[in-house]
C-alpha positions in Angstrom: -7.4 0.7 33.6 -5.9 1.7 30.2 -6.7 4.9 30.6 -4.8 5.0 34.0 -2.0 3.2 32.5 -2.1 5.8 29.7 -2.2 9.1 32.1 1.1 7.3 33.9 2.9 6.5 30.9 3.0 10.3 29.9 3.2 11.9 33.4 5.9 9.7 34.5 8.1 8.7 31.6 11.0 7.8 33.5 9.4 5.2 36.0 9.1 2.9 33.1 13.1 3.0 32.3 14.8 1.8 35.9 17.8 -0.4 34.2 20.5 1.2 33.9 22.2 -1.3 31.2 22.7 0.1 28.3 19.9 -1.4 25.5 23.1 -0.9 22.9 25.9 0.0 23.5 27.6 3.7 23.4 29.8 3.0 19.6 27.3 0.3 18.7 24.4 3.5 19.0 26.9 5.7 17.3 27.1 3.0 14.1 22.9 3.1 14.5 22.8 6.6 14.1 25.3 6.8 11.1 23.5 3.9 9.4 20.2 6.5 9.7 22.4 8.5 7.4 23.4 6.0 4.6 26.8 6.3 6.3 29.1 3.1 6.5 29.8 2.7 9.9 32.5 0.5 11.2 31.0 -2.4 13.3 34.1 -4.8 13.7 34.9 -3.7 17.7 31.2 -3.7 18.4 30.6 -7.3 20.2 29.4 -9.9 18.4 25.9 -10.0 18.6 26.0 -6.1 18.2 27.9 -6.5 14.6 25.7 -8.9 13.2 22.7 -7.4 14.2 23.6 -4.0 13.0 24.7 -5.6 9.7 21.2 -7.0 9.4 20.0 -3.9 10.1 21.7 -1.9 7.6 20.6 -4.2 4.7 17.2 -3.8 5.7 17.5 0.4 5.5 19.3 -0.3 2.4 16.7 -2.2 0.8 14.4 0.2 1.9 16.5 2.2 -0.2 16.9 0.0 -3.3 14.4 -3.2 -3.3 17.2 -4.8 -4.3 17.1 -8.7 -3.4 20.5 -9.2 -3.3 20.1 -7.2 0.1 17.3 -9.3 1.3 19.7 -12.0 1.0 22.6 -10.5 3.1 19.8 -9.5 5.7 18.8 -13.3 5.8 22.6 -14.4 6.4 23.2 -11.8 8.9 20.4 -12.5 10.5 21.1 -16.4 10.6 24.2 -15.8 11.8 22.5 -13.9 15.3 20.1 -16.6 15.6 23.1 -19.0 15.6 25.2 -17.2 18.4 21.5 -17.3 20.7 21.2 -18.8 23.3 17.7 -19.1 25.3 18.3 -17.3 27.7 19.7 -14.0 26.4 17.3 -11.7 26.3 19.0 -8.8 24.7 19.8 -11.5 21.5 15.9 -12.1 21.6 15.0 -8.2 21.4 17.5 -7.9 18.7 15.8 -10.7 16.6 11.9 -9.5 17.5 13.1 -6.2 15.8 14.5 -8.0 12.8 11.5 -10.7 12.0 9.7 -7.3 12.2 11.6 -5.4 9.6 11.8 -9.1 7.5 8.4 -9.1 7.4 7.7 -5.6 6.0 10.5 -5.8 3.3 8.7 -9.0 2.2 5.6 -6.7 2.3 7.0 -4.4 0.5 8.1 -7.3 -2.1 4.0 -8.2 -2.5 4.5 -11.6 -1.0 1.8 -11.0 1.6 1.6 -14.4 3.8 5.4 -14.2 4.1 5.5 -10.5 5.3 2.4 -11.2 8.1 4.2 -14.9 9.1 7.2 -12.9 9.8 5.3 -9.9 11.8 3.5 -12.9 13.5 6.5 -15.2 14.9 8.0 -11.8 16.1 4.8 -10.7 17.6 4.8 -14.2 19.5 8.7 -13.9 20.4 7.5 -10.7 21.9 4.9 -12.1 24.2 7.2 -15.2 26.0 9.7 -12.7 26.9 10.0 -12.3 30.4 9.0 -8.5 30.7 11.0 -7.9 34.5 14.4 -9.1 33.0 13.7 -7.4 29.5 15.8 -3.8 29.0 12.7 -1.5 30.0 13.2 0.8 26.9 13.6 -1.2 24.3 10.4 -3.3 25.4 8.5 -0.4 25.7 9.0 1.0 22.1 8.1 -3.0 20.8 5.1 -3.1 23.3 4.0 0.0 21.6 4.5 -1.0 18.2 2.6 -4.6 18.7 -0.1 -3.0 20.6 -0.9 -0.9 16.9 -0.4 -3.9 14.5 -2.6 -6.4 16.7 -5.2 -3.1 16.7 -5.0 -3.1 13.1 -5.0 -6.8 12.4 -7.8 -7.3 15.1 -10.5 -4.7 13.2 -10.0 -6.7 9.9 -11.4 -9.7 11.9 -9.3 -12.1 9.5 -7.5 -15.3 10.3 -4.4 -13.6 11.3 -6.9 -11.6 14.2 -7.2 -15.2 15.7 -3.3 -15.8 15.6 -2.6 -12.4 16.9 -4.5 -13.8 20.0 -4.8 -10.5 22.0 -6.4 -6.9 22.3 -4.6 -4.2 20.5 -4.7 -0.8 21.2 -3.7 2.0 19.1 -3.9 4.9 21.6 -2.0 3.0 24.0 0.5 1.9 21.3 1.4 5.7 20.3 1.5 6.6 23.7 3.8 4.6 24.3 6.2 5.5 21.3 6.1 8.9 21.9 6.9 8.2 25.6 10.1 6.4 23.9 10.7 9.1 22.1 11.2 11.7 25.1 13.2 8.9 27.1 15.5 9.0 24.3 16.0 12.0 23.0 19.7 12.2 23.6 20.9 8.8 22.5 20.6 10.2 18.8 20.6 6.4 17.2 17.8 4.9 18.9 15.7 8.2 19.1 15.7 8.2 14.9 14.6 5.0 15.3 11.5 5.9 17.0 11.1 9.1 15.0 10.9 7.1 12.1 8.8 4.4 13.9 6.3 7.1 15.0 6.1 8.3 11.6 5.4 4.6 10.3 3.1 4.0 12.4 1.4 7.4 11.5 1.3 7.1 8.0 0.3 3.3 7.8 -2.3 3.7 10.9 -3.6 7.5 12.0 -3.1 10.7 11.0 -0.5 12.9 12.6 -1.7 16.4 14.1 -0.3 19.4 12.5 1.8 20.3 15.2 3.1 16.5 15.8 3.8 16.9 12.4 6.3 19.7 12.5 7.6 18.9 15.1 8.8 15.8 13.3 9.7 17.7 10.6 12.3 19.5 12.5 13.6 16.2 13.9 14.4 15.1 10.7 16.2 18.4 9.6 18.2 18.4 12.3 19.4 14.9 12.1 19.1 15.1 8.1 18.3 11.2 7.7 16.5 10.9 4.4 14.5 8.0 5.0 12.8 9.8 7.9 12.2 12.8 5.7 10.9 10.6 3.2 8.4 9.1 5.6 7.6 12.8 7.3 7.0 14.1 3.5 4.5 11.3 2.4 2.5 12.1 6.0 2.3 15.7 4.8 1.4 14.2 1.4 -1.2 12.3 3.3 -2.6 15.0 5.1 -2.8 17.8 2.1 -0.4 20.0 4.3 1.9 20.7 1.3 2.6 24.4 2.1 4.5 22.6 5.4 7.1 20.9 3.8 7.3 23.3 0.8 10.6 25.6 1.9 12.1 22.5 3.6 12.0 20.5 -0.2 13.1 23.0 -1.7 16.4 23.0 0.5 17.2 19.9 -0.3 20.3 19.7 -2.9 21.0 17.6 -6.1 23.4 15.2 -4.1 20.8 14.8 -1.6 18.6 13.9 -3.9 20.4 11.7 -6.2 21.4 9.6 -3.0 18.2 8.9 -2.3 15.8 9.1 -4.8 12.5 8.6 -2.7 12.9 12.5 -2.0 12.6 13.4 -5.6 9.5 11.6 -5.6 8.1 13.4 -2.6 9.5 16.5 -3.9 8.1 16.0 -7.0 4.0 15.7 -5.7 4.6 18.5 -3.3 5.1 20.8 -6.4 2.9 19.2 -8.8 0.1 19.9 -6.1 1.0 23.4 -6.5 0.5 23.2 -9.8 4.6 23.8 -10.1 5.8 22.5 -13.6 9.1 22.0 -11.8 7.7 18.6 -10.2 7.1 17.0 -13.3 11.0 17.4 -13.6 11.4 16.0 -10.0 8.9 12.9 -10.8 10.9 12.3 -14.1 14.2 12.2 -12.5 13.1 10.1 -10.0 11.7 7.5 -13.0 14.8 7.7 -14.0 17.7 7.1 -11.0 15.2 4.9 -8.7 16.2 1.5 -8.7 12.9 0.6 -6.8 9.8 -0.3 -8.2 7.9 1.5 -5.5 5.7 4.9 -7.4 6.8 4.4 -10.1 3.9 3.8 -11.6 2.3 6.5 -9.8 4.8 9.3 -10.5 4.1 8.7 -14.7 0.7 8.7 -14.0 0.6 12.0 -12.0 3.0 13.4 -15.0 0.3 12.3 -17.2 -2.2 14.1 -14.8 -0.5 17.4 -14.8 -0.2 17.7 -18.8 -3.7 16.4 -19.0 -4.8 19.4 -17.3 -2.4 21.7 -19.1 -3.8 20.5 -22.3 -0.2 18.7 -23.8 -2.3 15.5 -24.6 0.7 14.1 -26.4 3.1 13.9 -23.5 0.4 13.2 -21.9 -0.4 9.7 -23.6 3.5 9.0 -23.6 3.0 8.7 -20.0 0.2 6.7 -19.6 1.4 4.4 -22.3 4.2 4.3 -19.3 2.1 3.3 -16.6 0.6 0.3 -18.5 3.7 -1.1 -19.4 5.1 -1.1 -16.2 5.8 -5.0 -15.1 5.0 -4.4 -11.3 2.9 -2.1 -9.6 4.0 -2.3 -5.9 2.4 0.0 -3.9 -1.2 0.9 -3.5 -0.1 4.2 -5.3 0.8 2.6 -8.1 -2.3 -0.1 -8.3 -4.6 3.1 -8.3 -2.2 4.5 -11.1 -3.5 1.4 -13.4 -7.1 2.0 -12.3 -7.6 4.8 -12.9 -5.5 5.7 -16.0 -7.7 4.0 -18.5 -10.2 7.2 -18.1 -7.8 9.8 -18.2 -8.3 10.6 -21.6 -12.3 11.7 -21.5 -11.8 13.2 -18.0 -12.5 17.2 -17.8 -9.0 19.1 -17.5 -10.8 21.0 -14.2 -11.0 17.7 -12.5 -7.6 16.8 -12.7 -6.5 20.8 -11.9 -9.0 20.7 -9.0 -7.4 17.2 -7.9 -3.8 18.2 -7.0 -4.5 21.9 -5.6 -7.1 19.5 -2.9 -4.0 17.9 -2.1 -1.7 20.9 -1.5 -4.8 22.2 0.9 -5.6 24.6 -1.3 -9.5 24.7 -0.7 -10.7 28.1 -2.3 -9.0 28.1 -5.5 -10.4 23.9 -6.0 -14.0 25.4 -5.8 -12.6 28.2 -8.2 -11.5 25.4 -10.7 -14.8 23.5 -10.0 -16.9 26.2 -10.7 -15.0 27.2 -13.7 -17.1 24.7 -15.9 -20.8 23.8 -16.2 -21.3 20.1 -14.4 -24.5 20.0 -17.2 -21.6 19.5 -19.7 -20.1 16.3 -18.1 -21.1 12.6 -18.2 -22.5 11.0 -15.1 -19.2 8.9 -14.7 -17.6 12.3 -14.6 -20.6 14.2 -12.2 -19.9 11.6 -9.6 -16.3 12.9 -9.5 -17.0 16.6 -9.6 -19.4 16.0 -7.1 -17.0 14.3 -4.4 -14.1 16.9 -5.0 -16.7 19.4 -4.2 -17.7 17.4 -1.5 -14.4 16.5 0.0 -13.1 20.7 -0.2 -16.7 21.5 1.3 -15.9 19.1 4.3 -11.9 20.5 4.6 -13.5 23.9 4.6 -15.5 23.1 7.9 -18.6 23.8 6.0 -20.5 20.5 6.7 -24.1 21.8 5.8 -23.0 22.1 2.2 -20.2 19.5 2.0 -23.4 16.7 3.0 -25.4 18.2 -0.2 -22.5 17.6 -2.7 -22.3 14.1 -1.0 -25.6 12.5 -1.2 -25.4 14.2 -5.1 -22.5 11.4 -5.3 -24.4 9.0 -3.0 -27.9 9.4 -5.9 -25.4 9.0 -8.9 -22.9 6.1 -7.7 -25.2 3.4 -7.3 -23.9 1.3 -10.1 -20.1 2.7 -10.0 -17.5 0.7 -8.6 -14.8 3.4 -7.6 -14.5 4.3 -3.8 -16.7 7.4 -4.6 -19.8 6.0 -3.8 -19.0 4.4 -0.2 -16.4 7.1 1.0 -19.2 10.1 0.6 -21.0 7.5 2.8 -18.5 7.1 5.6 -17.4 11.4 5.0 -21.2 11.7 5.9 -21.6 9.9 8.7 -18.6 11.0 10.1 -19.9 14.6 9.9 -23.2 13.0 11.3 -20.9 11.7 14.0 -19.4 14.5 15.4 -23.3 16.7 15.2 -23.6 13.8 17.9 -26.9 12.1 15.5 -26.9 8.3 15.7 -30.1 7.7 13.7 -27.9 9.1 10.7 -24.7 7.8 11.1 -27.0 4.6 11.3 -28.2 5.2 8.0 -25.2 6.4 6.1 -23.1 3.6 7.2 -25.5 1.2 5.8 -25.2 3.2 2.6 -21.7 2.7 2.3 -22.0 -1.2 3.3 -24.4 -1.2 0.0 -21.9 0.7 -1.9 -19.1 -1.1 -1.3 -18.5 -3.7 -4.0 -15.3 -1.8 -6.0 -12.4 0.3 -5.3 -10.5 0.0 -1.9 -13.1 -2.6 -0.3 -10.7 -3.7 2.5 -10.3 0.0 3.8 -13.6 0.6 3.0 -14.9 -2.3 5.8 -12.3 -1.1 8.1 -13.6 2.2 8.4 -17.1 1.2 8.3 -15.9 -0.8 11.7 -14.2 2.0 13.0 -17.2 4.2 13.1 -19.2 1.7 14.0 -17.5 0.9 17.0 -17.3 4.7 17.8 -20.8 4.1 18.3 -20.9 1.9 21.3 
């Protein structure tokens, strides 16, 4: 039946969106659109519920922006003063404040105050589900139907406490499916469609892996429109998926003022070039150090500036830098936690590792087994063959060479059995997804086991959720 649903969803887009009512209105999506842009938009002729919902809404992109919790605060007033004007049976009132718990919840993510963050996900989630879905504005419920059906997906494969409050079935497919259907139905009401742009690239970053071509296509979205938060979000899915050389003449479009306005682009401009080995990222990372007033990679962009003169042999820059990371007072992201890992063995770490590391990340496959092969794995420790091992493995596997790339990673699978980095168990789960796709159960059997017995260190929680996800592919 899902499936069904799914086939109709895409073949008949416009079926699902029969109201003709307006979700916002024509000035108050104008406002939306500018907000996008870090524009002040005037909201005092909007109605009321439109101006305090749109003021809410432009503290949370600020914050986004800054971290700054004097915006949290003004999001929390605004927000109180919607909830005071609702009445129970408004339904467009409702929407407005499922979309806001929603973005409450991730900025107190974002803050590192977890239970608060899921609490607030969850009591919008529920909102969601007592809505009355035939008097709802079709549009606007679709894009939140989408967006629930991924985080219940993701909350249900943890099989935590939360799974049991969530209640219901997610479904990821579905979920995207249904925000790139939102996408097409609102491709000319410019406010609301780069709020699913940016939505889809959320969603894709946090949850999946956006295709190559998705990928572009998004980037051109965000060109046109020229919001920096959605280029921001585009750029770390490019980061994600070692597909620098995509973004690489749109970064270096972007001007000083654009830049300075929003520093998240520096940073993102900043890896792009470093994984090319470009000494003009360092620059890029610095500034950003320096004009962010987030905490957000921070931590991360000294320690990759520590990276890039490791490798380059500058050891004394590259100790001021890690003598940066440990002194930061908050490591917010995951980024940034793996910073403070994994600096500590910086120092002994062969210069080829860390060269090998970022051209990996920029895709650039040949030239990492070049750097790789450029010294004797005899010379290194075991702590260090486990590494050299894995890059080798992981470039093998990007290559589409999966004969060789399952050598290099039972090599990491024999030497790991007392490490605790994500090494061990992720040359596991790269196995038996290689296993998976030659269509041989027995050893995607037996791999997965091996990264179950593997997995007492780095990244455990992602670890387990992968191990699930293959597992399940099983069935």
């Amino acid at each position: 039946m899902k499936a069904y649903l799914s086939v109709l969803i895409l073949l008949f887009p416009t079926i699902i969106y029969s109201q003709s009512k307006k979700w916002l209105s024509d000035e108050a999506q104008s406002c939306l659109s500018n907000e996008y842009q870090y524009g002040n938009s005037i909201l005092r002729s909007l109605d009321e519920d439109e101006v305090y919902y749109l003021s809410a809404y432009r503290y949370f992109l600020q914050y986004i922006k800054n971290e700054n919790k004097e915006q949290l605060k003004d999001f929390e007033k605004e927000k109180g003063r919607l909830e005071r004007i609702a009445k129970t049976n408004n339904l467009k009132i409702s929407m407005m404040l499922i979309n806001l718990d929603i973005q409450y919840g991730l900025m107190k993510l974002i803050r590192g105050d977890e239970i608060s963050g899921i609490y607030s996900i969850y009591t919008a989630y529920k909102a969601f589900l007592s809505l009355d879905k035939d008097k709802c504005h079709n549009l606007e419920y679709q894009k939140l139907n989408g967006l629930f059906l991924i985080f219940a997906d993701q909350v249900q494969a943890q099989n935590s406490f939360v799974s049991w409050l969530f209640g219901i079935e997610g479904d990821e497919q579905l979920g995207f499916q249904l925000l790139r259907s939102y996408l097409t139905q609102t491709k000319y009401q410019s406010g609301l469609h780069k709020e699913g742009l940016l939505i889809l690239a959320y969603c894709g970053l946090q949850f999946s892996e956006l295709d190559q071509n998705e990928l572009l296509q998004l980037k051109e979205e965000a060109e046109r429109y020229q919001s920096p938060l959605l280029n921001f979000v585009i750029g770390m899915n490019a980061i994600k998926t070692n597909q620098t050389e995509l973004l690489y003449n749109c970064i270096n479009s972007w001007n000083n003022a654009q830049l300075d306005s929003f520093p998240y682009l520096r940073y993102v401009k900043g890896r792009l070039l470093l994984n090319k080995l470009e000494d003009r990222g360092e620059k890029e990372l610095e500034s950003y150090i320096e004009l962010s007033e987030a905490n957000s990679f921070k931590a991360d962009a000294m320690f990759r500036i520590a990276r890039f003169n490791h490798a380059l042999g500058d050891y004394s820059r590259r100790d001021v830098f890690i003598r940066k990371v440990q002194n930061q007072d908050i490591y917010t992201t995951n980024f940034d936690k793996q910073a403070l890992a994994e600096v500590d063995y910086l120092r002994g770490r062969p210069a080829a590792l860390s060269k090998a590391r970022f051209l990996f990340d920029a895709g650039d496959y040949l030239t990492t087994i070049s750097v790789l092969n450029t010294d004797s794995i005899h010379n290194y420790s075991s702590f260090y063959q486990v590494e050299w091992w894995y890059r080798l493995a992981r470039t093998e596997q990007s290559l589409k060479r999966p004969d060789k790339a399952i050598y290099a990673y039972n090599k990491v699978i024999e030497l790991a059995v007392d490490d605790s980095r994500y090494y061990g168990p992720y040359s596991a789960l790269f196995t038996a997804q290689i296993y998976l796709e030659k269509n041989n159960k027995e050893k995607v059997l037996y791999y997965l086991k091996k990264a179950e017995s593997l997995n007492s260190g780095e990244y455990k929680n992602d670890i387990s959720l992968r191990i699930e996800a293959l597992s399940q592919q099983m069935q």
